[in-house]
C-alpha positions in Angstrom: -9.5 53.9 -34.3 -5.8 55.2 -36.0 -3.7 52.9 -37.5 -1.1 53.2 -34.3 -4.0 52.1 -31.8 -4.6 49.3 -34.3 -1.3 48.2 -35.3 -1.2 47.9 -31.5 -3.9 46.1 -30.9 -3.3 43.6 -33.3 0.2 43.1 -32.3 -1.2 42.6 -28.6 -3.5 40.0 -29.9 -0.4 38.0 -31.0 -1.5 38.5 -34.6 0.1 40.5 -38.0 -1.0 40.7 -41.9 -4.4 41.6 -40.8 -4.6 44.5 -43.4 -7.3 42.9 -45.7 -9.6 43.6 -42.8 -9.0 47.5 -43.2 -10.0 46.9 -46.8 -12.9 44.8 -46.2 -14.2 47.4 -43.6 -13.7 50.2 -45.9 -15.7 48.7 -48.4 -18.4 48.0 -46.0 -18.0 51.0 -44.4 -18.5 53.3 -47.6 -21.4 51.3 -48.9 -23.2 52.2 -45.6 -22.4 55.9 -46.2 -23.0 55.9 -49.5 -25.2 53.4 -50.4 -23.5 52.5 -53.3 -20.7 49.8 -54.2 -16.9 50.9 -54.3 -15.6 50.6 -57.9 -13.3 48.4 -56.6 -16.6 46.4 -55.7 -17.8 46.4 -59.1 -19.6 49.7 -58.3 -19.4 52.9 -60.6 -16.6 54.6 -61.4 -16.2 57.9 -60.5 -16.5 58.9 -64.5 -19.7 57.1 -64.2 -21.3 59.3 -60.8 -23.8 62.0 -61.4 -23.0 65.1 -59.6 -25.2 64.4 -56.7 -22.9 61.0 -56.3 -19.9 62.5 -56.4 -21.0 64.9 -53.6 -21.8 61.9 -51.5 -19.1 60.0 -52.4 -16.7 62.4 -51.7 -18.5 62.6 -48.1 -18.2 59.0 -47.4 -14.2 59.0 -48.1 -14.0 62.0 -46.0 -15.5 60.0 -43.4 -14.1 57.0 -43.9 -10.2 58.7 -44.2 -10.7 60.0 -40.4 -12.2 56.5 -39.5 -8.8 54.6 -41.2 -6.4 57.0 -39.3 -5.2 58.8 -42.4 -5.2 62.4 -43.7 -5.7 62.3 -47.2 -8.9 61.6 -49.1 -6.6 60.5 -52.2 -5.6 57.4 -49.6 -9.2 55.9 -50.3 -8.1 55.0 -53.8 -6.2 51.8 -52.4 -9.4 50.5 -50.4 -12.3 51.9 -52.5 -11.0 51.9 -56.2 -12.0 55.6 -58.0 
């Protein structure tokens, strides 16, 4: 869903400051893809990653940056840590 269908949606719902929830799916969201926690979670940073989890890290904020609405990988920073 973009951000415009969800801002939206949320504003039909009668509701606002629901942003945390983005975060909280991301976070979710890329520990599905990659199996891995988010630094931001306390999961490796990406110093830390081997080659082979950078390669699928990289994937999963690709994914994840169509699934927000945005794009920019570099925007996963703010939900994900790096």
């Amino acid at each position: 869903m973009g951000r415009c269908v969800y801002d939206k949606q949320v504003l039909r719902a009668g509701l606002k400051n629901l942003h945390g929830l983005r975060h909280a799916y991301a976070q979710r969201r890329y520990k599905e893809l990659s199996n891995f926690d988010a630094a931001i979670n306390g999961g490796l940073t990406a110093r830390k990653l081997t080659i082979e989890q950078k390669k699928i890290d990289y994937q999963a904020r690709l994914t994840l940056t169509e699934e927000l609405g945005h794009s920019r990988e570099q925007i996963t920073v703010n939900y994900l840590g790096r």
